[in-house]
C-alpha positions as CSV (number, residue, x, y, z in Angstrom):
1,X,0.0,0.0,0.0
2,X,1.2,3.5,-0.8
3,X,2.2,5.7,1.6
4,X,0.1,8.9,2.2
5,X,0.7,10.3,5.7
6,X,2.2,13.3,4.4
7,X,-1.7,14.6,4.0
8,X,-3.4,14.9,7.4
9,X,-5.7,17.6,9.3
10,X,-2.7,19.9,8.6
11,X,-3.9,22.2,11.4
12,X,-2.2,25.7,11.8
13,X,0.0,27.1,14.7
14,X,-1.9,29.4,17.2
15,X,-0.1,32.7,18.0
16,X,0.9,31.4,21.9
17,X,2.2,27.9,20.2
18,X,5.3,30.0,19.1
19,X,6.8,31.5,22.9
20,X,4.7,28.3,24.4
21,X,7.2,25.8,22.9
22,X,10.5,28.1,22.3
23,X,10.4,28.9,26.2
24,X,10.8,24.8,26.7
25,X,14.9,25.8,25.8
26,X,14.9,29.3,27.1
27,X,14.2,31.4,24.1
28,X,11.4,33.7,22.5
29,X,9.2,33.7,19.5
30,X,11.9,35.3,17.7
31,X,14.3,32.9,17.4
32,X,11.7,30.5,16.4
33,X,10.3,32.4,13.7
34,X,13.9,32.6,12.3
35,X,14.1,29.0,11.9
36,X,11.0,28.8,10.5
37,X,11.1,31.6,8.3
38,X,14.7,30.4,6.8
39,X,13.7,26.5,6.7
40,X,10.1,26.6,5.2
41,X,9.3,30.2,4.7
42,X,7.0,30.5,7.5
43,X,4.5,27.3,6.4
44,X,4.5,23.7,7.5
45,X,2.3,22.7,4.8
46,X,2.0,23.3,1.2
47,X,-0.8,24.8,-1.0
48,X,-2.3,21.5,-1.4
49,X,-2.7,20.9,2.4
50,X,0.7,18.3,2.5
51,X,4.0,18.6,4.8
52,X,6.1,21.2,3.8
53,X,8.9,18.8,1.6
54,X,12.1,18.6,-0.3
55,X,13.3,15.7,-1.6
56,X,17.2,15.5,-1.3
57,X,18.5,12.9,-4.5
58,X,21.6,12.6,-3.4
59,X,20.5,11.5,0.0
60,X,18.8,9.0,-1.5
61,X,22.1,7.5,-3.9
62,X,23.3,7.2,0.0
63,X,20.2,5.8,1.6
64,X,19.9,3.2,-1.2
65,X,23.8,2.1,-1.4
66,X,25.5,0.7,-4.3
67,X,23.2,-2.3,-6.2
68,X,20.7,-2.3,-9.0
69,X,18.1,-0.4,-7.4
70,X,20.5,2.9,-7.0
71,X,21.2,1.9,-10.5
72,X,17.2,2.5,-11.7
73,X,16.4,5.1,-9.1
74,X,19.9,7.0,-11.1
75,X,18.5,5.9,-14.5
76,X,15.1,8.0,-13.6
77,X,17.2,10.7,-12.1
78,X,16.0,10.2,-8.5
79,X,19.2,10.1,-6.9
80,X,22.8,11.2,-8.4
81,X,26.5,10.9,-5.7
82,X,26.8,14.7,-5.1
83,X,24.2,17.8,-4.4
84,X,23.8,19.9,-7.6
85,X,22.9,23.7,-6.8
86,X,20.1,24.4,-8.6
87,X,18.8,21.3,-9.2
88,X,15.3,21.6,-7.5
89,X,12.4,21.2,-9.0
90,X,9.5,23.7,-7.9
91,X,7.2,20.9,-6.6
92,X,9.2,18.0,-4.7
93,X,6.2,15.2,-4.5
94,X,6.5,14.3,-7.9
95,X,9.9,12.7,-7.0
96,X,9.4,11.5,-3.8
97,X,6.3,9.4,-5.3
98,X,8.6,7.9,-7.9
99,X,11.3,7.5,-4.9
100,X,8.8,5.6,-2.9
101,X,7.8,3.5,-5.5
102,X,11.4,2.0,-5.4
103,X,11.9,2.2,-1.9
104,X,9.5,4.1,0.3
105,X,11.5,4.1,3.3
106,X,14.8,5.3,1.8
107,X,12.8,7.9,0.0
108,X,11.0,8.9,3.3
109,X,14.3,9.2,4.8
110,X,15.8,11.6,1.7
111,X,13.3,14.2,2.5
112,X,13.2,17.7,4.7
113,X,9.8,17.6,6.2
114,X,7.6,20.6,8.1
115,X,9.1,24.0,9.7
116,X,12.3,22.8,10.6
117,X,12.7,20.9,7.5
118,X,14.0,17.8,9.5
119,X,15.2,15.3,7.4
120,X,13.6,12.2,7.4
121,X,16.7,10.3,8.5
122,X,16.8,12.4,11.6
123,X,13.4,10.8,12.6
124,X,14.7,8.8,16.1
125,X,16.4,12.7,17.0
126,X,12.9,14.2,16.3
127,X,11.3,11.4,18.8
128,X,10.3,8.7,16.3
129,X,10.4,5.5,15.9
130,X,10.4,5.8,12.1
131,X,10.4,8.0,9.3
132,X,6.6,7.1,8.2
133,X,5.8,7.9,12.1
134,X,7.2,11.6,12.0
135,X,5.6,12.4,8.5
136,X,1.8,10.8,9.7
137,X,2.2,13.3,13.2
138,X,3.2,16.2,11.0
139,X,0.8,16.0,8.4
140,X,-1.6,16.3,11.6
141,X,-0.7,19.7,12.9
142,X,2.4,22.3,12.7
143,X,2.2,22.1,16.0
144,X,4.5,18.5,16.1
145,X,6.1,20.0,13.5
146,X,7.8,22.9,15.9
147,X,8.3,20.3,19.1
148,X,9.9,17.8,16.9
149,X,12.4,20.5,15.7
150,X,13.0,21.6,19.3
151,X,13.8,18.4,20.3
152,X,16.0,17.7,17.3
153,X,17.7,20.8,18.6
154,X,17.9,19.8,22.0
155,X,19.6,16.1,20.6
156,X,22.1,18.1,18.5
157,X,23.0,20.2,21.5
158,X,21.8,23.5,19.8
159,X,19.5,25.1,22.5
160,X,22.6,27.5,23.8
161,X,24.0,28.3,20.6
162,X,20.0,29.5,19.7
163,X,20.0,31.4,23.3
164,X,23.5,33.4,22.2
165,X,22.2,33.5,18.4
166,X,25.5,31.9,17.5
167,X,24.1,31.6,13.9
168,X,27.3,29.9,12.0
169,X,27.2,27.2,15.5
170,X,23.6,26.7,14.0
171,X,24.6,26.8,10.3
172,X,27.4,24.0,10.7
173,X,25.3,22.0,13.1
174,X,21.6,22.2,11.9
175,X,22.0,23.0,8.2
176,X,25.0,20.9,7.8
177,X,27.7,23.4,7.0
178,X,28.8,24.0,3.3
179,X,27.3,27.8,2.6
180,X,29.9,29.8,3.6
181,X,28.1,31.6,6.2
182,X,25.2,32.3,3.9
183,X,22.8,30.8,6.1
184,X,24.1,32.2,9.0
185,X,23.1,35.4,7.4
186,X,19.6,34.5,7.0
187,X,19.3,33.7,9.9
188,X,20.6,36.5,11.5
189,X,18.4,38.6,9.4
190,X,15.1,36.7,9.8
191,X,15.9,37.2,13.8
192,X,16.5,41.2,13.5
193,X,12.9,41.3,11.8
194,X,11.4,39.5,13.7
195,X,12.7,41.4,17.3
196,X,11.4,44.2,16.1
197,X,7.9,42.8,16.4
198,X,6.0,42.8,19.5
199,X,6.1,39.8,20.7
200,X,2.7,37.6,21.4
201,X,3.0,37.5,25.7
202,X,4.2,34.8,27.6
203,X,3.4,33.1,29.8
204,X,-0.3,34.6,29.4
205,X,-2.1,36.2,32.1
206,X,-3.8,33.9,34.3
207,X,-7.6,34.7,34.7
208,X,-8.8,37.0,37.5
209,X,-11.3,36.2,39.8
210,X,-14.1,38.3,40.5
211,X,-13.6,40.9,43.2
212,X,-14.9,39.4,46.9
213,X,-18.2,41.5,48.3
214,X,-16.7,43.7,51.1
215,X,-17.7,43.3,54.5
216,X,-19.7,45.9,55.8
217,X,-18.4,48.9,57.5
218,X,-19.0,49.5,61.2
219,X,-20.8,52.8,61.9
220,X,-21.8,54.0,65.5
221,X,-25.8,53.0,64.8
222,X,-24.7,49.3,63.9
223,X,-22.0,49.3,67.3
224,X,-24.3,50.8,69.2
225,X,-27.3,48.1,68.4
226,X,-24.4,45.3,68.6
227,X,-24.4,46.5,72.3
228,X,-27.6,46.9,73.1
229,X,-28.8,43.3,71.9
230,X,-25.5,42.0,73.9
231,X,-26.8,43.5,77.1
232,X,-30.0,42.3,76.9
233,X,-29.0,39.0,76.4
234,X,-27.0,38.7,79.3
235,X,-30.1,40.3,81.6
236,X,-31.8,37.2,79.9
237,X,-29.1,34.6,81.2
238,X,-28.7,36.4,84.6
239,X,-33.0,36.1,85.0
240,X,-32.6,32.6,83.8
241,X,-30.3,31.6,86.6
242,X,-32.6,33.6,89.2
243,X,-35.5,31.8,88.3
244,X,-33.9,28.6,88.8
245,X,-32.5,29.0,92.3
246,X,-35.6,31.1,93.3
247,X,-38.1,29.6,91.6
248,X,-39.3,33.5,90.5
249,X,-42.0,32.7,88.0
């Protein structure tokens, strides 16, 4: 059976997801916006509703190995030895479906999926157990998509270099190095435009509850009735105990 869990409920972010989930490593919606702006211009899912995806063929020469399937998937010009700049075709599905169709696992794996543009090989960093797994909870909700990239930064040990916006640290580490700082200044840029945005609050402002009904004031009618009944009961106690000893009808 084909694989289709790239197409789910592909639910949006709300606003408070943003500082929500970046404050789980100590940083604001800034930051995450960067990554998200640079990775998958701003969108975890395509026009048609599917996870945000580019398939990688030279990933998938590696992922398949030498043999007569790398063979065919070269012959259909799924998967070559080194990147080519340049070489990406404005909508990526079309490949991957032909990728799958030799190897849907390997082709899951040769794919950058959702905000962060994890690749599918990173799956067990993410927190799956397989490539299929991360793609099916993505598809659900961009949501996954942004927790699964902070714990892929977490497992890469990234979460300090974010906090100091050490932007080359995150270039050679996350994007895999080979742009010459290029990415680095993306990043950088997408995190000055985005500071200068006020920033959705966080944490949010707990409820308040309503205002308790204040107690009364005391004014010299009210004391002076408090004191009068008070004296009248005790004449009531004292002709109480009289009437007992006495027998005072």
């Amino acid at each position: 059976m084909t694989f289709t869990g790239y197409k789910g409920a592909a639910k949006r972010l709300d606003d408070i997801d943003l500082p929500r989930i970046g404050a789980t490593i100590g940083v604001g919606e800034d930051e995450i916006h960067a990554f998200m702006d640079v990775e998958a211009s701003g969108a975890g899912f395509d026009a048609e509703g599917r996870v945000k995806m580019l398939f990688e063929p030279h990933i998938f020469w590696k992922e398949l190995g030498p043999g007569k399937t790398r063979d065919l998937a070269a012959s259909k010009g799924l998967a070559y030895e080194k990147w080519k700049p340049g070489a990406y075709p404005r909508e990526s599905y079309t490949r991957l479906s032909a990728a799958m169709a030799i190897n849907e696992t390997a082709a899951l794996r040769s794919a950058s999926w959702g905000l962060g543009q994890i690749m599918g090989f990173n799956h067990v960093a993410a927190g799956y157990a397989t490539p299929q797994d991360m793609v099916t909870d993505f598809a659900a909700d961009e949501d996954n998509q942004l927790e699964a990239m902070i714990r892929f930064i977490t497992a890469k040990g990234l979460a300090a270099a974010i906090r100091a916006h050490d932007w080359q640290k995150i270039e050679t580490v996350y994007n895999g190095g080979g742009h010459g700082g290029a990415y680095a200044v993306k990043m950088a840029a997408a995190y000055d435009r985005w500071r200068k945005i006020k920033d959705t609050p966080w944490p949010q402002t707990a409820p308040q509850e309503p205002p308790k009904p204040e107690t009364p004031p005391v004014t010299q009618n009210s004391a002076g009735r408090g004191i009068a009944a008070a004296v009248m009961a005790i004449a009531a106690a004292v002709a109480a105990v009289v009437a007992y000893f006495f027998g005072v009808k």
